[in-house]
VMD Tcl script that builds the backbone (N, CA, C; Angstrom):
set m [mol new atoms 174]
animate dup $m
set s [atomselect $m all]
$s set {name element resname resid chain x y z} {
  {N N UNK 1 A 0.847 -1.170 0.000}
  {CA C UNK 1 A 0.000 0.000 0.000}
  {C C UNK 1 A 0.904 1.249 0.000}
  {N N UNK 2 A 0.260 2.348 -0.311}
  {CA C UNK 2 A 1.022 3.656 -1.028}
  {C C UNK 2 A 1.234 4.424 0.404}
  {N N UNK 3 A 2.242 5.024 1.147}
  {CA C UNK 3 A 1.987 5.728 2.267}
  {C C UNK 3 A 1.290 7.114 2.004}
  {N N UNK 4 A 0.632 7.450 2.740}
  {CA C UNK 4 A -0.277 8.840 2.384}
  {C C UNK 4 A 0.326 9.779 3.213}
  {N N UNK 5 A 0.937 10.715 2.149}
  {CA C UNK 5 A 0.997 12.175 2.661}
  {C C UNK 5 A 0.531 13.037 3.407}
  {N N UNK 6 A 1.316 13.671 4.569}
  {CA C UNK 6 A 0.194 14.628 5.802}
  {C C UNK 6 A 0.551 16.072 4.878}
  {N N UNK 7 A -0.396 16.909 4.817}
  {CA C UNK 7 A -0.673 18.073 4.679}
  {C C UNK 7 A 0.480 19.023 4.246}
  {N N UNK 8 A 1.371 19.094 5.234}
  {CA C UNK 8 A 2.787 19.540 5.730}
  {C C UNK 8 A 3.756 18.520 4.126}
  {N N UNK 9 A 3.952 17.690 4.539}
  {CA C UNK 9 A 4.660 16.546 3.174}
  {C C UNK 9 A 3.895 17.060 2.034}
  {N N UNK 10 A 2.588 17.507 1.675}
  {CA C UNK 10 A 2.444 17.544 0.149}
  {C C UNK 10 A 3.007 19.273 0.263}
  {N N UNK 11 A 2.753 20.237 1.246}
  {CA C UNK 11 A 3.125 21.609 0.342}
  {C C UNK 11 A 4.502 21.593 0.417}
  {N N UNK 12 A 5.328 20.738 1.192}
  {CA C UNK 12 A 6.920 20.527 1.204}
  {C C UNK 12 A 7.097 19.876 -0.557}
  {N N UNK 13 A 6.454 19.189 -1.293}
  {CA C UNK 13 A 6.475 18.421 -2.268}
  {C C UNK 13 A 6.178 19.888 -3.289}
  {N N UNK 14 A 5.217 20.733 -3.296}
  {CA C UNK 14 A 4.668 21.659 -3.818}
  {C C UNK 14 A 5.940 22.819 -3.812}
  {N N UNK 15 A 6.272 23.139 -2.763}
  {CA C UNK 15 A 7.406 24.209 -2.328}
  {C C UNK 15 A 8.883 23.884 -3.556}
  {N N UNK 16 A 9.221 22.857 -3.104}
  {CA C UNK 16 A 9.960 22.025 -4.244}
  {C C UNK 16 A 9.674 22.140 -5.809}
  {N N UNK 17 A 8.811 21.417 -5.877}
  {CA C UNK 17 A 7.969 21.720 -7.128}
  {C C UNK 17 A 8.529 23.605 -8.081}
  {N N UNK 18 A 8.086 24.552 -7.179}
  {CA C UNK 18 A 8.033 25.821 -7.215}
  {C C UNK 18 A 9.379 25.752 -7.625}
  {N N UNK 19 A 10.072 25.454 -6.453}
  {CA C UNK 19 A 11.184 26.198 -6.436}
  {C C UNK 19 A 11.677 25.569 -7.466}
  {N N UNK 20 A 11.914 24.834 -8.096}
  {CA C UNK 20 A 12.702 23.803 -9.609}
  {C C UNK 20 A 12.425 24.820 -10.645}
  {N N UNK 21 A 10.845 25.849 -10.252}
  {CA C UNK 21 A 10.744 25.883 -11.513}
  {C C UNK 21 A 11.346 27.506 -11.186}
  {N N UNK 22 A 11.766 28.246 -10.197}
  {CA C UNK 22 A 12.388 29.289 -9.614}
  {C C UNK 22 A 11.092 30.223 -9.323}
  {N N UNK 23 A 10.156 29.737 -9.105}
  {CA C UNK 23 A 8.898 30.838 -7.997}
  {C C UNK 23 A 8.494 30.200 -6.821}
  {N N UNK 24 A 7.681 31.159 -6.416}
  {CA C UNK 24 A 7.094 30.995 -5.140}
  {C C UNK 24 A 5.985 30.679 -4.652}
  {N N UNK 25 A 5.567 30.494 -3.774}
  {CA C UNK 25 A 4.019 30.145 -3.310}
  {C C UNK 25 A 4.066 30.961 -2.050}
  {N N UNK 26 A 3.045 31.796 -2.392}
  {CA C UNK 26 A 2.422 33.022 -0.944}
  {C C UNK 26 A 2.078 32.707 -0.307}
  {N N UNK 27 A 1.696 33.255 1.137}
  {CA C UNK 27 A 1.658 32.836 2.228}
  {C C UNK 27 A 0.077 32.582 2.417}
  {N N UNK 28 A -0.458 33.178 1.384}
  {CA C UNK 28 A -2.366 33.316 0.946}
  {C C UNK 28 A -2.190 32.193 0.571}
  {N N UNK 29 A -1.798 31.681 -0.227}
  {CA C UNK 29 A -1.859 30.272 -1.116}
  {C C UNK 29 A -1.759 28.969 -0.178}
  {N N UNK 30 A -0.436 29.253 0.110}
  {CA C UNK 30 A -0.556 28.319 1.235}
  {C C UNK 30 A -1.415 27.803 2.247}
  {N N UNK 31 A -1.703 28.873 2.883}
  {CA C UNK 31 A -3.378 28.950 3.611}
  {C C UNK 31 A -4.175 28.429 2.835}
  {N N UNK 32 A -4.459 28.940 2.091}
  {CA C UNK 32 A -5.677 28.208 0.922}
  {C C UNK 32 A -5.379 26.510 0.777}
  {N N UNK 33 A -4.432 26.622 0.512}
  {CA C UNK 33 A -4.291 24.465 0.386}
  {C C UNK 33 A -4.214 24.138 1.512}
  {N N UNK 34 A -3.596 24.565 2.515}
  {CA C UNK 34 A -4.127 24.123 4.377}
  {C C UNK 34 A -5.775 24.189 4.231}
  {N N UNK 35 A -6.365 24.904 3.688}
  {CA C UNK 35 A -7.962 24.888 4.448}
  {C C UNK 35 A -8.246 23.982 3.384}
  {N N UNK 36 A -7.963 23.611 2.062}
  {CA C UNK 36 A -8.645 22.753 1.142}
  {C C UNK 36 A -7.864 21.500 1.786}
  {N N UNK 37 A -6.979 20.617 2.541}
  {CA C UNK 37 A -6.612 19.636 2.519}
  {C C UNK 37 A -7.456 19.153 3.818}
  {N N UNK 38 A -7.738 20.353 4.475}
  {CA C UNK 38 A -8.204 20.069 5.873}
  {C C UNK 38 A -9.908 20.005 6.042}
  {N N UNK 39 A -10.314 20.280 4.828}
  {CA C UNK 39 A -11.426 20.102 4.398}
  {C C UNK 39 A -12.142 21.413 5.117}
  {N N UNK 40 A -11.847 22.530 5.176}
  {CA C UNK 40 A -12.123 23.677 5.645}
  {C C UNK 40 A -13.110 24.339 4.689}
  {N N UNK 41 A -12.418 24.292 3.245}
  {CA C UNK 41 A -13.113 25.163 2.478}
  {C C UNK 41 A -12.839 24.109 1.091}
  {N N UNK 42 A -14.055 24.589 -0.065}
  {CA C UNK 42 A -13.972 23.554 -0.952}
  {C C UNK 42 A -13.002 24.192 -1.771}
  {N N UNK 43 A -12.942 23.402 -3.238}
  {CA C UNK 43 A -12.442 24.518 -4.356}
  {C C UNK 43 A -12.953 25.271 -4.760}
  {N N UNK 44 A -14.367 25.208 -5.248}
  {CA C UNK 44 A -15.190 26.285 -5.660}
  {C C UNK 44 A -15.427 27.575 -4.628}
  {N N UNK 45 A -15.197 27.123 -3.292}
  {CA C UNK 45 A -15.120 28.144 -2.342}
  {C C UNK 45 A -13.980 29.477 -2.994}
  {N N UNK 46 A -12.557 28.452 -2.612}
  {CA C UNK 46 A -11.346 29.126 -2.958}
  {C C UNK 46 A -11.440 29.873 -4.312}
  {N N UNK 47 A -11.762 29.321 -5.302}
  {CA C UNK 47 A -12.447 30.005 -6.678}
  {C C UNK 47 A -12.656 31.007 -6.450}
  {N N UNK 48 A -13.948 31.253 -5.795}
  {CA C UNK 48 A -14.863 32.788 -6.199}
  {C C UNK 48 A -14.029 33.564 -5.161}
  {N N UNK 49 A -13.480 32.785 -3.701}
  {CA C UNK 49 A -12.527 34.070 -3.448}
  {C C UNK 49 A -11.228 34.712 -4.127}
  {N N UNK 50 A -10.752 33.597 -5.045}
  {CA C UNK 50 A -10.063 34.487 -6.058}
  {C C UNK 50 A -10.032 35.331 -7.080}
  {N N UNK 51 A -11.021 34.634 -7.540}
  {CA C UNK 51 A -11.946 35.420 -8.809}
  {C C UNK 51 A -12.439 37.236 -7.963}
  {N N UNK 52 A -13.019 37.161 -6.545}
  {CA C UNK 52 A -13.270 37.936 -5.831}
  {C C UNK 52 A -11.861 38.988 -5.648}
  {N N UNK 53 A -10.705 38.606 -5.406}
  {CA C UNK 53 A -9.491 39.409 -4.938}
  {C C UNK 53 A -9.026 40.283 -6.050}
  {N N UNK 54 A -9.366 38.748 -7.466}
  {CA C UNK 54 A -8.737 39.614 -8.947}
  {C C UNK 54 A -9.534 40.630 -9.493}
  {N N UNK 55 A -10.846 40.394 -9.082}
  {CA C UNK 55 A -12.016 41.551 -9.793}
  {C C UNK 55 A -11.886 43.361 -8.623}
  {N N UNK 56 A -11.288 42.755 -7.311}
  {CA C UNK 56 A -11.306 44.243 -6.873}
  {C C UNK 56 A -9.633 44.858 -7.316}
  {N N UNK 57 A -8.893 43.904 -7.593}
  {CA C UNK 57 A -7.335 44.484 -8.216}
  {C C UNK 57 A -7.494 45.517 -8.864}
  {N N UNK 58 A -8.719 45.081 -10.371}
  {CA C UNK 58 A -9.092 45.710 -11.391}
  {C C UNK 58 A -9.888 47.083 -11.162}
}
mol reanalyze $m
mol bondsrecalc $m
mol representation Tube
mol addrep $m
């Protein structure tokens, strides 16, 4: 059987990820995949609050 990743191990996997490709992941973002792994908030949640952040940028 496959060992399953805690929360912490996938954005360490993600952070990595980033960094190979030379960016970053914000400290908003991060939060955001803590509350989606933790079952806090859905995706479609996280969605419209982004869609929400980019429409007041504008």
């Amino acid at each position: 059987m496959k060992p399953t990743l805690t929360a912490e191990q996938k954005l360490r996997c993600l952070h990595g990820t980033f960094a190979a490709e030379g960016m970053q992941i914000s400290i908003k973002t991060q939060t955001a995949l803590h509350r989606l792994d933790s079952g806090k908030a859905t995706m479609d949640e996280l969605l419209r609050e982004a869609i929400a952040r980019h429409n007041r940028k504008q």
